[in-house]
C-alpha positions in Angstrom: -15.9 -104.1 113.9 -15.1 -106.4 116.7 -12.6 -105.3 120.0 -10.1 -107.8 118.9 -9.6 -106.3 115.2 -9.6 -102.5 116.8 -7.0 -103.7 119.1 -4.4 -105.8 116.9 -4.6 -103.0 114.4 -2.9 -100.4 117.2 1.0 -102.1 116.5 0.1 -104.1 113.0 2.5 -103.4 110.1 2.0 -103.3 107.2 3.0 -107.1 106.2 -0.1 -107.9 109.0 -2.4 -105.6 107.2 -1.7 -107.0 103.8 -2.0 -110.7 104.8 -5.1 -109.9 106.4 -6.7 -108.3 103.3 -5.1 -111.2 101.3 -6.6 -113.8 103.6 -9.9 -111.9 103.5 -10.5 -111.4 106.8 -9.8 -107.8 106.5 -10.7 -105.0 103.9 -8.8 -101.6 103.0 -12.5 -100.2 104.1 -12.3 -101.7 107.5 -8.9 -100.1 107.8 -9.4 -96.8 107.0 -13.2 -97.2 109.0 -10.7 -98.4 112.4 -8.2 -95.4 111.8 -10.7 -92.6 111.2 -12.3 -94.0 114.8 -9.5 -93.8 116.5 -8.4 -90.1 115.0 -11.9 -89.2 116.0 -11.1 -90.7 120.0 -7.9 -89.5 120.3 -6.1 -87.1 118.2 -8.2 -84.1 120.3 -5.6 -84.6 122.4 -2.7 -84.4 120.7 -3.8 -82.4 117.6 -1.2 -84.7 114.9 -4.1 -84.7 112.4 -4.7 -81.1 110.2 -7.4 -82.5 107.9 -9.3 -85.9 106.8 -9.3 -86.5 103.6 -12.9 -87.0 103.2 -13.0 -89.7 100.3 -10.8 -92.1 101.8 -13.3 -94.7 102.5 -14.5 -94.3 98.9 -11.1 -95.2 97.7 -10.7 -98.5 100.3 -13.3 -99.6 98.9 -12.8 -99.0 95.0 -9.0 -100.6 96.1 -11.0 -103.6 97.5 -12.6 -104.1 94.6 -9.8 -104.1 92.6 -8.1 -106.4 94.7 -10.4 -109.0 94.4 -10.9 -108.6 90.6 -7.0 -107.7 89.6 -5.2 -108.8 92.5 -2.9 -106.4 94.7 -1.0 -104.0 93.5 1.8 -104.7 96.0 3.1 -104.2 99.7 1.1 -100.9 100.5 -2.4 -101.6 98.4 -5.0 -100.6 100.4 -2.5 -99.7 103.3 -3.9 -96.3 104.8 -1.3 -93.6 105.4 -1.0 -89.8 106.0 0.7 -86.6 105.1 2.7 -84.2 106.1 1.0 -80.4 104.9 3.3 -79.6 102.9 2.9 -81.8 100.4 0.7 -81.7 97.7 -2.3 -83.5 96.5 -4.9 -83.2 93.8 -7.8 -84.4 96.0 -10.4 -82.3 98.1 -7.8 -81.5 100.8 -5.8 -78.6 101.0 -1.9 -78.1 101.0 -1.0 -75.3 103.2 2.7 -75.7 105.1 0.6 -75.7 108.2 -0.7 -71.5 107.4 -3.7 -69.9 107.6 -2.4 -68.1 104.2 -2.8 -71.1 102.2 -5.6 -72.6 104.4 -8.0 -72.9 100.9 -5.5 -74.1 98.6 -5.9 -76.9 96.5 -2.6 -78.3 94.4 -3.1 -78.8 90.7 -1.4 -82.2 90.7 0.3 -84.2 93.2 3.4 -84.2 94.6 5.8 -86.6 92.8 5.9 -89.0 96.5 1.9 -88.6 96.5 2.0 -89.7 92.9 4.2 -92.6 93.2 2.0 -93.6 96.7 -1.6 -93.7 94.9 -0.2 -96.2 92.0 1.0 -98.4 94.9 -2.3 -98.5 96.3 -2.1 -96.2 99.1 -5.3 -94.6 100.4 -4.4 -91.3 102.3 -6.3 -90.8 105.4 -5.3 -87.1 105.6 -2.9 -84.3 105.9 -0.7 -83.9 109.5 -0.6 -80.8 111.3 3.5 -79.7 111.5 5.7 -76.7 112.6 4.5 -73.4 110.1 6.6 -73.4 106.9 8.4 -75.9 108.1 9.9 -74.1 110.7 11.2 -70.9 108.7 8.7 -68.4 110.0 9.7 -67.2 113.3 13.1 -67.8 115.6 10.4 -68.1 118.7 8.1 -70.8 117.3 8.0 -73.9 119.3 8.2 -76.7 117.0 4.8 -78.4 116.5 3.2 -74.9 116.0 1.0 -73.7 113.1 -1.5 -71.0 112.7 -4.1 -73.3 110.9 -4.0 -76.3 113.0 -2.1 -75.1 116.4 0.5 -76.8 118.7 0.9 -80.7 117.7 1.4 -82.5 121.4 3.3 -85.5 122.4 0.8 -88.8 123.0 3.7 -90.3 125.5 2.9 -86.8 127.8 0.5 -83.7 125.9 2.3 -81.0 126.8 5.3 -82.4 128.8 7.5 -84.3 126.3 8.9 -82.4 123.4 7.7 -83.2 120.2 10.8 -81.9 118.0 10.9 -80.8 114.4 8.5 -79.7 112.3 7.3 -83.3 110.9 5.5 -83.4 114.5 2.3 -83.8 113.4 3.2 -87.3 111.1 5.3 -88.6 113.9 2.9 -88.2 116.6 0.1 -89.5 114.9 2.0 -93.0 113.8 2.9 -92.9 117.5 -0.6 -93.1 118.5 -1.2 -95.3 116.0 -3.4 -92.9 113.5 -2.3 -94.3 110.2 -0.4 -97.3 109.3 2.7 -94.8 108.7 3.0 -91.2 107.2 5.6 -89.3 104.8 7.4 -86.6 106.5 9.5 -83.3 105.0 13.2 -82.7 106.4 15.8 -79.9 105.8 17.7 -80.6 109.0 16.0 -82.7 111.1 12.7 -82.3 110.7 12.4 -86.4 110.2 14.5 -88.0 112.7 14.0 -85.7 115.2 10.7 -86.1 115.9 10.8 -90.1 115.4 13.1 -90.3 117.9 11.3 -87.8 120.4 7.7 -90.4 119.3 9.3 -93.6 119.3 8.7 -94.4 115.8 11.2 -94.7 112.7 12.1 -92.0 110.4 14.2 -92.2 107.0 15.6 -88.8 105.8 17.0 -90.2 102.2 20.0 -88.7 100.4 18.9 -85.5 99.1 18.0 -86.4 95.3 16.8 -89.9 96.2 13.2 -88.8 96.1 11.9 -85.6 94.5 10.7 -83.1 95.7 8.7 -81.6 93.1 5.2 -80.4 94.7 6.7 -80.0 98.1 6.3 -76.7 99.3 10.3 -75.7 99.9 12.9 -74.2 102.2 16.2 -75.8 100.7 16.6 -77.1 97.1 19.9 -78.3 98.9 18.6 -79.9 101.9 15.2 -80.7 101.2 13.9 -84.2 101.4 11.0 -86.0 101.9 11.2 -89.7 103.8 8.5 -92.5 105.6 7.9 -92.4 109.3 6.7 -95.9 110.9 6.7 -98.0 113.4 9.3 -100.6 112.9 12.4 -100.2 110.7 10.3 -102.9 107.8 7.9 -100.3 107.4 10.2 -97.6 106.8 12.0 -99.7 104.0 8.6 -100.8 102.2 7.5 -97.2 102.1 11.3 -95.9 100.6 11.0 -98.4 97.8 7.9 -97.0 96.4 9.1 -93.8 97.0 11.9 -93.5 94.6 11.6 -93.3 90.6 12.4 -92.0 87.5 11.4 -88.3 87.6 12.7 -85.2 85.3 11.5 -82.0 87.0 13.7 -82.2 90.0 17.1 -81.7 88.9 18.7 -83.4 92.3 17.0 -86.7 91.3 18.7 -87.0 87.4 21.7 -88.1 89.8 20.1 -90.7 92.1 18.5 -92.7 89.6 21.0 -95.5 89.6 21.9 -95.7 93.2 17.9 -96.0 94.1 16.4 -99.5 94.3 12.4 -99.8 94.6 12.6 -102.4 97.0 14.4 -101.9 100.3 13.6 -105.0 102.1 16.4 -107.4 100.4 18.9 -105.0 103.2 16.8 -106.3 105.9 19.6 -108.3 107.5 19.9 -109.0 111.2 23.6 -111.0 110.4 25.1 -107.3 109.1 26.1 -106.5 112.4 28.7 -108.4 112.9 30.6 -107.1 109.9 29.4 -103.7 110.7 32.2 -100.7 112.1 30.3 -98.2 113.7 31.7 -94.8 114.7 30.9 -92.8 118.1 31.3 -89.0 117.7 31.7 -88.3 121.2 31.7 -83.9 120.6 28.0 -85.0 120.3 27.0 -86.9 123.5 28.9 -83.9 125.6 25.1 -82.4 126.1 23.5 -85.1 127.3 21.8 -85.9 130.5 22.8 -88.9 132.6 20.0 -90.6 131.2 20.4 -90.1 127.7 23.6 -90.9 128.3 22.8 -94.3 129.6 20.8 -94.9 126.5 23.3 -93.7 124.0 26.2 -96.3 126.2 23.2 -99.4 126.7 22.6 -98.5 122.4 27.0 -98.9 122.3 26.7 -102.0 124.3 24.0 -104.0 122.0 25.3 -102.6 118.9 28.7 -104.3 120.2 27.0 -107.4 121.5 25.6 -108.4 118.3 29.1 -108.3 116.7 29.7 -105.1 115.3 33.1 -103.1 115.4 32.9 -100.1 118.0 35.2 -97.1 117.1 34.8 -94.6 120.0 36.3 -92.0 119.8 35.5 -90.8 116.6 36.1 -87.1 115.3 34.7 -85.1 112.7 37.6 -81.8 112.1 34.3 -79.6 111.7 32.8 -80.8 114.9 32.9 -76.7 115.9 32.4 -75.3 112.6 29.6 -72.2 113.4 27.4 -72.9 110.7 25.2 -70.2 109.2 22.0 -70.0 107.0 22.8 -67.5 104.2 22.4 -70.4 101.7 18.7 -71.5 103.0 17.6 -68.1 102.9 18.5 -67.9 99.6 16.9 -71.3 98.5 13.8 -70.8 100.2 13.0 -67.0 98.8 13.6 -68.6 95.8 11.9 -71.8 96.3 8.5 -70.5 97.9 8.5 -67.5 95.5 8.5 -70.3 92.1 5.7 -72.1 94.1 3.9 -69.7 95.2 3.8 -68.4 91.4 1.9 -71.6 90.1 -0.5 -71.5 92.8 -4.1 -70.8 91.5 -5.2 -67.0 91.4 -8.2 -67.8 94.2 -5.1 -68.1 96.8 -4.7 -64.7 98.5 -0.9 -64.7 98.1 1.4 -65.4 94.9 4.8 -63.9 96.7 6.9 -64.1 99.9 6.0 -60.7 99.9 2.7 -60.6 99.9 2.5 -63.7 102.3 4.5 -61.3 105.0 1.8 -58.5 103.9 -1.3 -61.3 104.3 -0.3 -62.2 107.6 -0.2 -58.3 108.6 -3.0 -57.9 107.7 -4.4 -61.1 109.9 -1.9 -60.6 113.0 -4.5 -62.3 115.5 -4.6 -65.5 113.4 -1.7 -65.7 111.8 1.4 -64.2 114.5 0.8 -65.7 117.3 5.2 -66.2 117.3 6.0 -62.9 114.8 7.5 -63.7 111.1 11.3 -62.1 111.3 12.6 -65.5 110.0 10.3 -64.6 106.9 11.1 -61.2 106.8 15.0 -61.8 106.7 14.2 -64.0 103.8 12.9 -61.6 101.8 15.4 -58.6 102.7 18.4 -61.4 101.6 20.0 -59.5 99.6 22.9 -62.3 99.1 24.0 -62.6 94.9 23.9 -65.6 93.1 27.6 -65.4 92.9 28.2 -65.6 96.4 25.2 -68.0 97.3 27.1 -70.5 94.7 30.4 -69.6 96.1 29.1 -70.6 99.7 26.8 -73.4 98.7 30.3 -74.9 96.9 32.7 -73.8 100.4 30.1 -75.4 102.6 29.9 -78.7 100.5 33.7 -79.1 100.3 34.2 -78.4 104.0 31.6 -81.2 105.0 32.8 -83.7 102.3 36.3 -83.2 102.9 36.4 -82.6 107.4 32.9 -84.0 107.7 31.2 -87.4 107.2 33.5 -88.8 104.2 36.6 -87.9 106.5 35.6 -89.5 109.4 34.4 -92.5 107.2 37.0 -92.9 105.0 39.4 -92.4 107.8 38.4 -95.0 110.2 36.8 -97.1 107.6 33.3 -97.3 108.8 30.1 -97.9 107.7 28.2 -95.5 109.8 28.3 -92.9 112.7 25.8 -93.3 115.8 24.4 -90.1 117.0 21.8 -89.1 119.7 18.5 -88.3 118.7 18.4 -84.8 119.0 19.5 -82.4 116.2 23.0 -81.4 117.6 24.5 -84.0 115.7 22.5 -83.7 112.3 23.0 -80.3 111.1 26.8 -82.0 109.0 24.5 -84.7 107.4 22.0 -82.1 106.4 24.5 -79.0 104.7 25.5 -82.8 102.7 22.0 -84.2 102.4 23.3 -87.1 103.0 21.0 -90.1 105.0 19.8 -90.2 108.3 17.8 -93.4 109.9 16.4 -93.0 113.8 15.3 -96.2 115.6 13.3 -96.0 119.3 16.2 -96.6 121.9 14.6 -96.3 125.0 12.9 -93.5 127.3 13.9 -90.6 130.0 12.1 -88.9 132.9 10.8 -85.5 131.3 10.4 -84.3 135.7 7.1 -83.5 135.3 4.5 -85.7 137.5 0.6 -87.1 136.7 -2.4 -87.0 138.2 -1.4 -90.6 139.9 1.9 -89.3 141.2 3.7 -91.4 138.2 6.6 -89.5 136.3 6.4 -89.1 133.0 8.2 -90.6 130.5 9.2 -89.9 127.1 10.8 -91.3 124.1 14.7 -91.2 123.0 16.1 -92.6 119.9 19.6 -93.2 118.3 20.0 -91.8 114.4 22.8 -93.3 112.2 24.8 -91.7 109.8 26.0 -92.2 107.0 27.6 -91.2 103.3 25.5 -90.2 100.2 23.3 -93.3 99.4 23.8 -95.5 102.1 20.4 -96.0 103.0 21.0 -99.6 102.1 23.7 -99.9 105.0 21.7 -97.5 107.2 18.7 -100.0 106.7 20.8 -103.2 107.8 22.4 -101.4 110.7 19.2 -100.5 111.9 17.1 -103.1 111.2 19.8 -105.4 113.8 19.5 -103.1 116.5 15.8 -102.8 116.6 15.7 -106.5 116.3 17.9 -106.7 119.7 16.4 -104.6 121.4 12.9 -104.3 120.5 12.2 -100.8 122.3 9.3 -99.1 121.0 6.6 -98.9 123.7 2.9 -97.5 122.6 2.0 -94.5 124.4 -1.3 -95.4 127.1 -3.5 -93.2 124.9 -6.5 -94.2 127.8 -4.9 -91.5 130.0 -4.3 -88.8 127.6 
């Protein structure tokens, strides 16, 4: 493979990547060939990448075939992409939540999101390394962590910038450019965070819009899976294949009419200017000056290119100390149901026995303790009163939260930072989140060549339950103004 393909493929979408293979001068082989060198060059360095799936050049080529005898299949045939751990596969890689527990477990089927990605035409390069059970082991896990695959670094600054959240792995590696995107996992932040901390785009759906079914869990409430690319037309192709028709997830029976399978019509850089954008300002108090300066610059283009500015904005449960007896519930429950149709060669079938397996195999697998698991099992909460909270906590959101603050000042979306402060109201909702790349900050830290770091800060809209449509528009303008995504120099890493 010549220099010239190797580097146009670092910051080709997929539109590039299709026309190539259309045009001919380009197979799904060569692709997945390019990617798997550069995971072998780089990703020692930020360890994004858990496992290879080690029959994706097999499949390129069996897709190549078929492309040239059928014709494509679509917008992501051949298109190589990864996932997130905990989702799973019926392949020869494993599906583990990122624990040395589950480190030889093989799903029986795939995950509905794998399912619907393979009759696209997707070939999956491999699974990404992310935070351990999704962040619900330990209260003193750094985010990026797992037993099996270790700490997940930043490619803008290994070991300086945070990576956020515990999709880490799926956002750093479409960062470095590792895969054309990847599908990441979110219960409250877990999607936009760590776009926003890589400089890439994350969708975290409505809850319902995709199921979850083969997804290891922590909230049947929260839970969602969403893309994670490099430009905002990425993002959409990959939602549209994502949703469908599916009976086993009961949040999904709702979405079925509000879903499209083609996101790309809402591409509109004209929306703007009919757009009314909310600023929560309870939200930006935190910031640094130079967060600041890129939330205000993000204010500035937004109102530049036409749309309505409302600022201040405020939600009445800004200050509302929320709490996780719900999760805690949900995910016992959830991990205990999967853990029950795993196959009997997997050491643990229970919570309980995975807090007793990792006892057992302290040196590998509690490097950060479990008391996040251990108060999961020793919940002791009813189902009367998890329903009674579950409906409390959905009222108060709805009726002081997102639909107030929307309804009330009749926007179309609220523009947050891209941290989590300002997610956890569209999470107890599941409704959507969308983060674009808005720019980057001085982490303090200094190089080799006396240079200061850098790393990546992105903006996250908000919005009602399915809204991704809007979201999609709103987003899609501002990255088209502002064009700020940067690829991390990956020579001095």
């Amino acid at each position: 493979m010549n220099d010239n393909i190797k580097k146009w493929i670092e910051e080709a979408t997929i539109v590039d990547m299709q026309t190539a293979m259309e045009e001919g001068t380009l197979s799904s082989e060569d692709l997945v060939s390019i990617y798997l060198e550069r995971i072998n060059e780089y990703d020692s360095q930020i360890n994004s990448i858990l496992e290879i799936n080690p029959d994706a050049i097999e499949i390129a080529r069996a897709l190549d075939i078929e492309r040239s005898e059928v014709g494509s299949r679509g917008h992501l045939h051949g298109i190589p992409m990864l996932l997130k751990d905990n989702i799973d596969t019926q392949d020869r890689m494993h599906t583990s939540a990122g624990s040395v527990a589950l480190a030889d477990s093989y799903a029986s089927a795939d995950a509905f999101v794998a399912s619907q990605l393979r009759s696209a035409g997707v070939v999956f390069l491999g699974k990404t390394n992310m935070t351990e059970w999704s962040n619900f082991m330990s209260s003193t896990m750094p985010a990026g962590y797992s037993s099996r695959g270790g700490l997940v670094l930043s490619p803008y600054g290994p070991g300086e910038v945070f990576i956020s959240g515990s999709s880490s792995g799926s956002a750093a590696a479409i960062a470095a450019n590792l895969g054309a995107a990847a599908i990441g996992t979110e219960t409250a932040g877990s999607i936009v965070g760590p776009a926003c901390q890589s400089s890439v785009v994350g969708i975290k759906p409505t809850v319902g819009l995709i199921s979850r079914t083969g997804i290891i869990p922590i909230s049947s409430s929260q839970d969602t899976p969403g893309p994670i690319a490099r430009t905002v037309k990425d993002a959409a192709i990959i939602l549209g294949a994502l949703t469908g028709v599916e009976d086993k997830d009961s949040t999904k029976w709702l979405s079925d009419t509000q879903a499209y399978n083609d996101y790309t019509p809402f591409l509109d850089t004209t929306y703007l200017q009919q757009a009314r954008i909310g600023i929560p300002r309870h939200y930006y108090k935190h910031l640094d000056e130079e967060r600041l300066a890129i939330m205000e610059a993000a204010i500035a283009t937004l109102n530049n290119e036409g749309a309505t500015i409302v600022d201040p904005v405020s939600l009445h449960i800004e200050h509302n100390d929320w709490n996780n007896d719900v999760i805690t519930y949900e995910f016992k429950k959830g991990l205990n149901d999967y853990f029950s149709h795993l196959s009997d060669s997997v050491p643990i079938h229970s919570l309980q026995e995975l807090i007793a397996y990792n006892c057992d195999h302290a040196e590998d697998a509690l490097k950060y303790g479990q008391d996040t698991l251990i108060r999961s099992n020793d919940n002791t909460l009813t189902e009367a009163a998890y329903l009674q909270k579950k409906q409390e906590i959905s009222e108060l959101a709805r009726t002081e939260g997102i639909d107030y603050v929307l309804d009330k000042y009749q926007l179309d979306a609220l523009l947050l930072p891209g941290d989590v402060d300002g997610m956890y109201i569209a999470a107890r909702l599941g409704y959507p989140l969308i983060s674009v790349p808005a720019g980057y900050v001085h982490d303090g830290t200094v190089d080799s060549d006396g240079d200061s770091t850098k790393g990546p800060f992105g903006v996250v809209f908000s919005g009602r339950a399915y809204s991704e449509s809007v979201l999609i528009k709103i987003a899609y303008g501002f990255e088209q103004a502002t064009h700020h995504r940067v690829q991390p120099d990956l020579a001095r890493l």
